[in-house]
DSSP file (Angstrom, degrees, kcal/mol; ACC not computed):
  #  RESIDUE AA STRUCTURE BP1 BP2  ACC     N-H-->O    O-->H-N    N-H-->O    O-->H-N    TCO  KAPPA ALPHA  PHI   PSI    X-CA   Y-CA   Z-CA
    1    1 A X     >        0   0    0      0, 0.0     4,-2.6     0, 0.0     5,-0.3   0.000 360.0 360.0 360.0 -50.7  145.4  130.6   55.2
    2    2 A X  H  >  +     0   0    0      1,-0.2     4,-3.9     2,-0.2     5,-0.1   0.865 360.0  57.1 -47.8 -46.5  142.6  132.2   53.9
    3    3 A X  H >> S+     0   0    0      2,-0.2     3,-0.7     1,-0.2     4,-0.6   0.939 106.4  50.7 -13.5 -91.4  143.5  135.3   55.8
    4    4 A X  H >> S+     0   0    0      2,-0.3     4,-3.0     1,-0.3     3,-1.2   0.859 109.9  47.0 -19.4 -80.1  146.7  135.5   54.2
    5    5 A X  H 3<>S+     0   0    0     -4,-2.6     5,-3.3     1,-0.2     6,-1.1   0.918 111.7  51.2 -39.4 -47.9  145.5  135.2   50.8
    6    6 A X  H <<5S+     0   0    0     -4,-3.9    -2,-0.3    -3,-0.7    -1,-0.2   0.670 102.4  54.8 -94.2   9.4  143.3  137.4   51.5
    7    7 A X  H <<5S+     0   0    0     -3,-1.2    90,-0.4    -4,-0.6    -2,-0.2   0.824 108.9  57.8 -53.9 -64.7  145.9  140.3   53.1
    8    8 A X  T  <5S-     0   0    0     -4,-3.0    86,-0.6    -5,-0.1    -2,-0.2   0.613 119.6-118.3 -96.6 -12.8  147.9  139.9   49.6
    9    9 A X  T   5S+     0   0    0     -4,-0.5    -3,-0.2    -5,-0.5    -4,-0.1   0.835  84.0 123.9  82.0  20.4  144.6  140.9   47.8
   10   10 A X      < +     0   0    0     -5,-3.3     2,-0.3    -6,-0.3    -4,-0.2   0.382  63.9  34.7-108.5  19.2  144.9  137.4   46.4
   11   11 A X        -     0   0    0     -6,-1.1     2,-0.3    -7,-0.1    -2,-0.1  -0.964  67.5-177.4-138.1 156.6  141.3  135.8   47.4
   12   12 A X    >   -     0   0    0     -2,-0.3     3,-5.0    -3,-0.1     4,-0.3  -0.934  50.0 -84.0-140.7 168.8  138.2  137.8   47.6
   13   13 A X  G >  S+     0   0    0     -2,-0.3     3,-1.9     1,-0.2    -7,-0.0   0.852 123.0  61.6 -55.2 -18.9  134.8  136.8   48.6
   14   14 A X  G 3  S+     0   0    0      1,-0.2    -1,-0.2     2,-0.1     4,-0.1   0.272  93.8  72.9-105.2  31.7  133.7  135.1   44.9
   15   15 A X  G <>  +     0   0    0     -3,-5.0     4,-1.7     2,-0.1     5,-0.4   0.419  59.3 102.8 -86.8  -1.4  136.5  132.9   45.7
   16   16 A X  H <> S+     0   0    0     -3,-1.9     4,-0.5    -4,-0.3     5,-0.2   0.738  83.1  42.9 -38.9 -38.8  134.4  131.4   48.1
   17   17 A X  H  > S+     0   0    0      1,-0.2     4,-2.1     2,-0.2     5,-0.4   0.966 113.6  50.6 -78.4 -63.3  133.8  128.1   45.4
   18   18 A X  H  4 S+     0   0    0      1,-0.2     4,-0.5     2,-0.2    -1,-0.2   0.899 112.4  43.9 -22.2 -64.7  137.0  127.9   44.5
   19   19 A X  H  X S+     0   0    0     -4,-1.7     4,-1.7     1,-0.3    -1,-0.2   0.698 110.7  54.2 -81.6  -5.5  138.4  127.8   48.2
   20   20 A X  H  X S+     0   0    0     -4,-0.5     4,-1.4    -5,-0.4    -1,-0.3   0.730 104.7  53.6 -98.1   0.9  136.1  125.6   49.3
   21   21 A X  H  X S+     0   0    0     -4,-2.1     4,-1.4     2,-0.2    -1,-0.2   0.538 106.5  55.1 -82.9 -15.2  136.9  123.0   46.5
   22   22 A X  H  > S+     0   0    0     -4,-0.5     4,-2.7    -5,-0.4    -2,-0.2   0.904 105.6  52.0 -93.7 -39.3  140.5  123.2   47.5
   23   23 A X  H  X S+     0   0    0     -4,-1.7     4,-1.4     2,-0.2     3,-0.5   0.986 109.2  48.1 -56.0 -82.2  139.7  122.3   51.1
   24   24 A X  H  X S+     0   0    0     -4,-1.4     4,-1.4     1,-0.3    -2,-0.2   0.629 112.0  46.4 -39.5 -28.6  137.8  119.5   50.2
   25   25 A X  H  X S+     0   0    0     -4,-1.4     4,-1.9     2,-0.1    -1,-0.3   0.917 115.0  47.7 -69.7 -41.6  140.4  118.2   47.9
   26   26 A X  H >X S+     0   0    0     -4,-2.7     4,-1.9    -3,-0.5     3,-1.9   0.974 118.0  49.7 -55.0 -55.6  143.4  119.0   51.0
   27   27 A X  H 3X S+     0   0    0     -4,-1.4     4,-0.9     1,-0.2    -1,-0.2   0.773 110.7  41.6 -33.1 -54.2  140.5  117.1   53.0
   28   28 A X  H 3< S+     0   0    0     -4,-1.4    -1,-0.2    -5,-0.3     4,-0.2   0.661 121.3  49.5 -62.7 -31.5  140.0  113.7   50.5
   29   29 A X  H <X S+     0   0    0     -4,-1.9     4,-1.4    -3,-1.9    -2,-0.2   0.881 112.4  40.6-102.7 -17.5  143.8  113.9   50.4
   30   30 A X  H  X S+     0   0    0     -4,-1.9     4,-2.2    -5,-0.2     5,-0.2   0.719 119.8  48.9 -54.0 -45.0  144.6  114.2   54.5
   31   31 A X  H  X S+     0   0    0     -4,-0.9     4,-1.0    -5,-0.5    -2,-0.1   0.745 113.8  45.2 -89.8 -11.1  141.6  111.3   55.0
   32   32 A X  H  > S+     0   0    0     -4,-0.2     4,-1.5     2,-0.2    -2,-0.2   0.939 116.6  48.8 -86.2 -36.1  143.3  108.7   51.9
   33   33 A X  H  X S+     0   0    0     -4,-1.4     4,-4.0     1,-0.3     5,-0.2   0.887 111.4  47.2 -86.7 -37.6  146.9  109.3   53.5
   34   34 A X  H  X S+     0   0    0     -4,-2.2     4,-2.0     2,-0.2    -1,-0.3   0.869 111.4  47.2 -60.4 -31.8  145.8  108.6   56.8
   35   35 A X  H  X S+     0   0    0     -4,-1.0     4,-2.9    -5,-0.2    -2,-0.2   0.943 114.0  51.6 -65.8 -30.6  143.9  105.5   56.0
   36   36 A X  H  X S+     0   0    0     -4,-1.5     4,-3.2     2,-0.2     5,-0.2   0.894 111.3  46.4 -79.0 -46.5  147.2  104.2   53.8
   37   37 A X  H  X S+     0   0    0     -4,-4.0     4,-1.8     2,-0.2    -1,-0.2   0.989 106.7  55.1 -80.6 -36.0  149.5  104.8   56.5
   38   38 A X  H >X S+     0   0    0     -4,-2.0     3,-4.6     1,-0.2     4,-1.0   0.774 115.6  43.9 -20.1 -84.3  147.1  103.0   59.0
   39   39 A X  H >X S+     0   0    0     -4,-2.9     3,-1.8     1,-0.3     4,-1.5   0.821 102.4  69.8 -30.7 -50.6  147.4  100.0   56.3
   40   40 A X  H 3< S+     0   0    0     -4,-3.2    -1,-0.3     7,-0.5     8,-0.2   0.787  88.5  60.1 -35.4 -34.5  150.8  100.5   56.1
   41   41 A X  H << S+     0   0    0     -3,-4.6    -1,-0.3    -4,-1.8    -2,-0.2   0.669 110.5  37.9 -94.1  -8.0  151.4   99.3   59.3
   42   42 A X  H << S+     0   0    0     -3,-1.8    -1,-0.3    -4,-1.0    -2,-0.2   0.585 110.8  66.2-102.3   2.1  150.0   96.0   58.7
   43   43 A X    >X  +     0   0    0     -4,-1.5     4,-3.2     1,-0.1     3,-1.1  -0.344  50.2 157.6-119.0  65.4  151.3   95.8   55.5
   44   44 A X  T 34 S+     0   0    0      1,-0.3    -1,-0.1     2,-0.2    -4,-0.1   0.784  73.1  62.4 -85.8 -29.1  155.2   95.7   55.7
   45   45 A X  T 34 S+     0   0    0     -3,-0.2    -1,-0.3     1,-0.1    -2,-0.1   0.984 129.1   2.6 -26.8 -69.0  155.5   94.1   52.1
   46   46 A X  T X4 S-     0   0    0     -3,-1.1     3,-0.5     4,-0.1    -2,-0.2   0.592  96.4-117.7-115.5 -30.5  153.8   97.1   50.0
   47   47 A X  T 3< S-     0   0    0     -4,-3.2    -7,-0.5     1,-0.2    -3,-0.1   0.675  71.4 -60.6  99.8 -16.2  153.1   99.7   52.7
   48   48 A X  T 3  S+     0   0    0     -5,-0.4    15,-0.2    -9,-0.2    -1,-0.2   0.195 119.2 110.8 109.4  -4.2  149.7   99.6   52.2
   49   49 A X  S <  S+     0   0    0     -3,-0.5    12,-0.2    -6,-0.2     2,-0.2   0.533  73.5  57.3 -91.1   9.0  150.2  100.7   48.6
   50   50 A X        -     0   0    0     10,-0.3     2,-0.3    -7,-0.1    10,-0.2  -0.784  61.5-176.3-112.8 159.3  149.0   97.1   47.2
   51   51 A X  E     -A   59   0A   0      8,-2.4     8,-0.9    -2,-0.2     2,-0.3  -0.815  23.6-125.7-134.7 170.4  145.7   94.9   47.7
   52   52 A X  E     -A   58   0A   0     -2,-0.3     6,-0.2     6,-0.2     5,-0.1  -0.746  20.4-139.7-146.9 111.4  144.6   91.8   46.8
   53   53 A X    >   -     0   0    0      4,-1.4     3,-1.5    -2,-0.3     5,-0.0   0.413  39.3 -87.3 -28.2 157.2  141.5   91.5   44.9
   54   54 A X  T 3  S+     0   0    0      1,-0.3    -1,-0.1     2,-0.1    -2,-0.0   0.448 130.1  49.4 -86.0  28.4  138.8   88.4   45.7
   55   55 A X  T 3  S-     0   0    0      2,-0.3    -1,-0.3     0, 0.0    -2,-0.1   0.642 121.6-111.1-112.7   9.9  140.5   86.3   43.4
   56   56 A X  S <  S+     0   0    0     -3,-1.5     2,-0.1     1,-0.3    -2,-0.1  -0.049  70.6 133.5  96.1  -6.9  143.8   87.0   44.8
   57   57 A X        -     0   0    0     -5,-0.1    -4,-1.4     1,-0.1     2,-0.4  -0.509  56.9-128.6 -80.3 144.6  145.8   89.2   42.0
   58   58 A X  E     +A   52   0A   0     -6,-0.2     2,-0.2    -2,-0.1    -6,-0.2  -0.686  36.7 175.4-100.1 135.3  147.5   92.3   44.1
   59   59 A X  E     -A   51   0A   0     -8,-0.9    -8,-2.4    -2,-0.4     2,-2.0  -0.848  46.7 -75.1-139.0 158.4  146.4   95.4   42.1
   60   60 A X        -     0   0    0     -2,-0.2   -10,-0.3   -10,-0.2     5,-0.3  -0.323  59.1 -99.5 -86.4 126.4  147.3   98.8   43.3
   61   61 A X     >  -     0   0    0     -2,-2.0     4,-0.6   -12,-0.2     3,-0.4   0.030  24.9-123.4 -35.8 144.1  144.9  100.0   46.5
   62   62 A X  H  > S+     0   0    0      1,-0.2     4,-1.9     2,-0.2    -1,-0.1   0.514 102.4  74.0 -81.6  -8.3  142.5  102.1   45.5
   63   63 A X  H  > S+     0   0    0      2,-0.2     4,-2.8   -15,-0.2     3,-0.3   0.959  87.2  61.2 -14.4 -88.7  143.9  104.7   48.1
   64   64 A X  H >> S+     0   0    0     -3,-0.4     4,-2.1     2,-0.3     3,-0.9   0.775 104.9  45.8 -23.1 -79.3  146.7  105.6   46.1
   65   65 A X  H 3X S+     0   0    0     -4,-0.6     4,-1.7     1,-0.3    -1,-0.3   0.729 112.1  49.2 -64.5 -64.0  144.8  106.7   43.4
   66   66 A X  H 3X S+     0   0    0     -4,-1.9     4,-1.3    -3,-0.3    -1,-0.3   0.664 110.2  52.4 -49.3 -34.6  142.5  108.7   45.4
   67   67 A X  H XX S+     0   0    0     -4,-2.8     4,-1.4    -3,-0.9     3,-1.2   0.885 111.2  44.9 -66.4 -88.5  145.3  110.4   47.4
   68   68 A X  H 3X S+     0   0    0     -4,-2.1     4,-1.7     1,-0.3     5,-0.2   0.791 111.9  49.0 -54.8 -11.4  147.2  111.6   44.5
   69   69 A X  H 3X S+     0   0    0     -4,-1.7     4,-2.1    -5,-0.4    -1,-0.3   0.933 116.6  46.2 -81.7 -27.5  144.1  112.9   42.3
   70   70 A X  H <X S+     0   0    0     -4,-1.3     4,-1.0    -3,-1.2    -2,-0.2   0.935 112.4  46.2 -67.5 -50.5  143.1  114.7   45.4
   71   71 A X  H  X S+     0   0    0     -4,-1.4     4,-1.8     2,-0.2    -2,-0.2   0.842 116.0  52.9 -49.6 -52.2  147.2  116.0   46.0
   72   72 A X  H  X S+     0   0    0     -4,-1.7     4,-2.5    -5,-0.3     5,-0.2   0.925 111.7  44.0 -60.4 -60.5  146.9  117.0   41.7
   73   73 A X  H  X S+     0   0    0     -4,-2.1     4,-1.4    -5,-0.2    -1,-0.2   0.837 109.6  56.1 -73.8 -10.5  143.8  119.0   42.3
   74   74 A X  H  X S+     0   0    0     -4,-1.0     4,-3.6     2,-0.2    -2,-0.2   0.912 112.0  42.6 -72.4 -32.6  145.1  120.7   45.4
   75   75 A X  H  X S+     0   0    0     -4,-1.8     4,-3.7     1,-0.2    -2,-0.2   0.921 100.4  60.1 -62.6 -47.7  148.0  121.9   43.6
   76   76 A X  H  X S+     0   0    0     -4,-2.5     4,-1.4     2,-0.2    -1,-0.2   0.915 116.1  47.7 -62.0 -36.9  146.6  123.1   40.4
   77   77 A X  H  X S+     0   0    0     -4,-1.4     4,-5.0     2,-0.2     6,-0.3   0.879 102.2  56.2 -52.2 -41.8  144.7  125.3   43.3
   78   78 A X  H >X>S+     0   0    0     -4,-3.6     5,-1.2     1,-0.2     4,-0.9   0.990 109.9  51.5 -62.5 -56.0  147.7  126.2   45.1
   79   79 A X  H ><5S+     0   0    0     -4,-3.7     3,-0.6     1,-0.2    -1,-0.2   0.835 105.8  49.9 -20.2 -57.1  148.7  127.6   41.7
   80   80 A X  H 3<5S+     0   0    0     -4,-1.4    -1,-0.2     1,-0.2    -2,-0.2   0.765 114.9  45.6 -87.8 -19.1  145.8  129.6   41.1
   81   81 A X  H <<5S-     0   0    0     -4,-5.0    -1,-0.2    -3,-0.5    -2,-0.2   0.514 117.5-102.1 -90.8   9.4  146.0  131.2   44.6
   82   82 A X  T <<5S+     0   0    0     -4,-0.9     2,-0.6    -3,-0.6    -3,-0.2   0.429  73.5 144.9 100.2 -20.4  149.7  131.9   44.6
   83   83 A X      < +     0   0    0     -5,-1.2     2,-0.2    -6,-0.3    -4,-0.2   0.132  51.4  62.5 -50.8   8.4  150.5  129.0   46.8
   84   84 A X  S  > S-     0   0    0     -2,-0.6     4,-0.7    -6,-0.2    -9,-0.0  -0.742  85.5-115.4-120.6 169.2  153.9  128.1   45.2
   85   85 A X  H  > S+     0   0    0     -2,-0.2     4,-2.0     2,-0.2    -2,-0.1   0.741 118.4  50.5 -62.8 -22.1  157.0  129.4   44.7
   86   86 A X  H >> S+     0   0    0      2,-0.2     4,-1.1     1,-0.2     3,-1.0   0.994 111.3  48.6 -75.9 -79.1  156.3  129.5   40.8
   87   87 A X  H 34 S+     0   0    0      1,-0.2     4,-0.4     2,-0.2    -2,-0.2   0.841 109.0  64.4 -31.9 -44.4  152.9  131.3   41.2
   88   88 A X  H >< S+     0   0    0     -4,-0.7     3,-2.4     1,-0.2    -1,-0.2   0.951  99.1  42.0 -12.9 -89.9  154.9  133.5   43.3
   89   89 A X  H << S+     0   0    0     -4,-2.0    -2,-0.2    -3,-1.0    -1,-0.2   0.801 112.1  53.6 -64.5 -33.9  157.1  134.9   41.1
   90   90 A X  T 3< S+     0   0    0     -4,-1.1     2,-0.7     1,-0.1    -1,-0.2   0.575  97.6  90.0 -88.5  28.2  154.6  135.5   38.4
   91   91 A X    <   -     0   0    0     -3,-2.4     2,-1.0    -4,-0.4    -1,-0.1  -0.793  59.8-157.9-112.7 132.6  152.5  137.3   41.0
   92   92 A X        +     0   0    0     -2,-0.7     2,-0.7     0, 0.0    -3,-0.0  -0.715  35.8 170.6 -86.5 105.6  152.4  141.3   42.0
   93   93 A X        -     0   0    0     -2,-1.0     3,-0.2    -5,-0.1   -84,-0.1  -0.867  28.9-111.9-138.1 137.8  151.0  141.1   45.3
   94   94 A X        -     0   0    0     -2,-0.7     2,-0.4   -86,-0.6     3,-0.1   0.313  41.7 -87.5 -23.2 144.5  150.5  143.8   48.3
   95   95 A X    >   -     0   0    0      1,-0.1     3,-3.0     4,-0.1     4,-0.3  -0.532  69.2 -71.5 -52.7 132.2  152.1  143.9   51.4
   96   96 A X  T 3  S+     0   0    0     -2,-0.4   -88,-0.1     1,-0.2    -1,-0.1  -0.051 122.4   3.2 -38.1 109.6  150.3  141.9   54.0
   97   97 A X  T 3  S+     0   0    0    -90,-0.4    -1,-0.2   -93,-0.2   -89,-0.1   0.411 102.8 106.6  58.7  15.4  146.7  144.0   55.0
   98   98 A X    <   +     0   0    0     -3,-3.0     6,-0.2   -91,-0.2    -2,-0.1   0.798  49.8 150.5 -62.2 -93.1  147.6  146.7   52.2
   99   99 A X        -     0   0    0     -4,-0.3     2,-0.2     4,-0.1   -91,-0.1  -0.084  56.0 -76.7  69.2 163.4  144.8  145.5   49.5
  100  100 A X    >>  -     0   0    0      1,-0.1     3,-2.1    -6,-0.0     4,-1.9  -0.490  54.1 -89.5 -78.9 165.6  143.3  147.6   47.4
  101  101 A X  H 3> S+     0   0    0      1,-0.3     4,-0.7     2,-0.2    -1,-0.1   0.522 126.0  51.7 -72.0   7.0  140.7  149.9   48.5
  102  102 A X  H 34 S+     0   0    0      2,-0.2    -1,-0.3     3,-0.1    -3,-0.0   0.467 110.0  54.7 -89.0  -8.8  137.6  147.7   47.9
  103  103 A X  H X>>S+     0   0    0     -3,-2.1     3,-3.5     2,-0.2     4,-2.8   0.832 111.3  46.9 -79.4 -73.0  139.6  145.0   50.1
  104  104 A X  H >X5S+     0   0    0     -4,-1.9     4,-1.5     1,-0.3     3,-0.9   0.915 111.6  48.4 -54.1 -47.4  139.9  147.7   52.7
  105  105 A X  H 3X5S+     0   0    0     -4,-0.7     4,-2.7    -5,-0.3    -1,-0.3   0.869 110.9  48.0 -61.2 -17.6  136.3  148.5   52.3
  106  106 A X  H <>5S+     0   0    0     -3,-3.5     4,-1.5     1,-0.3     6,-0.5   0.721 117.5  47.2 -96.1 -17.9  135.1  144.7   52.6
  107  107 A X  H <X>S+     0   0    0     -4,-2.8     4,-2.3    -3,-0.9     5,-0.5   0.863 114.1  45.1 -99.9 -15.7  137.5  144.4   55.8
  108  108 A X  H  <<S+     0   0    0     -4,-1.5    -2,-0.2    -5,-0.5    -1,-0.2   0.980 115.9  46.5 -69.1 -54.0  136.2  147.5   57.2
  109  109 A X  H  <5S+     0   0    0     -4,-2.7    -2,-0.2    -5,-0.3    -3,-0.2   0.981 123.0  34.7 -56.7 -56.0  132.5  146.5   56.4
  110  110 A X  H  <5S-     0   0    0     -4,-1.5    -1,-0.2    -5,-0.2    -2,-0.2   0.509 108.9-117.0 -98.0   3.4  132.9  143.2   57.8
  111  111 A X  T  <5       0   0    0     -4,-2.3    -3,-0.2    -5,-0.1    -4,-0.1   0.742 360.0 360.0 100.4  27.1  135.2  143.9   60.5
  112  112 A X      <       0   0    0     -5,-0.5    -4,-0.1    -6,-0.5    -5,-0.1   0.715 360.0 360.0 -88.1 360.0  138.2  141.7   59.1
């Protein structure tokens, strides 16, 4: 992916923070969704998307919660790198390994 992004002259190296915040949310939201469907499959009621607390009231698993804030910050990235169709269209971006010529110097220099 990164590639890619960076081919369209839409990541450069002092994206570094950025991209690696975006992984770690796709990561937090890949590790919540696997645990939920694990639960899921003992839980044929809810799916895994309910608990029950130690006094017994079913509140929603704390999963959930954590999967979609992770899903929310992945997107608002996928925005800011062009990863939608929306971000698309309001983006001018190269043909794939055009760049500009300071992209072509950094791939030259570092052999990408």
């Amino acid at each position: 992916m990164a590639r890619e992004l960076f081919d369209l002259g839409l990541l450069t190296r002092i994206d570094r923070a950025a991209l690696a915040a975006y992984c770690m949310a796709y990561e937090r939201w890949v590790l919540a969704e696997r645990a939920l469907a694990k639960m899921a499959e003992r839980d044929m009621l809810t799916g895994g998307l309910m608990i029950k607390t130690t006094n017994g009231n079913a509140i929603q698993n704390p999963l959930v919660g954590t999967a979609n804030k992770a899903m929310l910050i992945m997107v608002r990235f996928c925005t800011e790198f062009g990863m939608t169709p929306a971000a698309r269209a309001g983006i001018e971006a190269g043909k794939p390994g055009e760049g500009d010529g300071k992209q072509r110097d950094v791939r030259q220099k570092y052999g990408f």
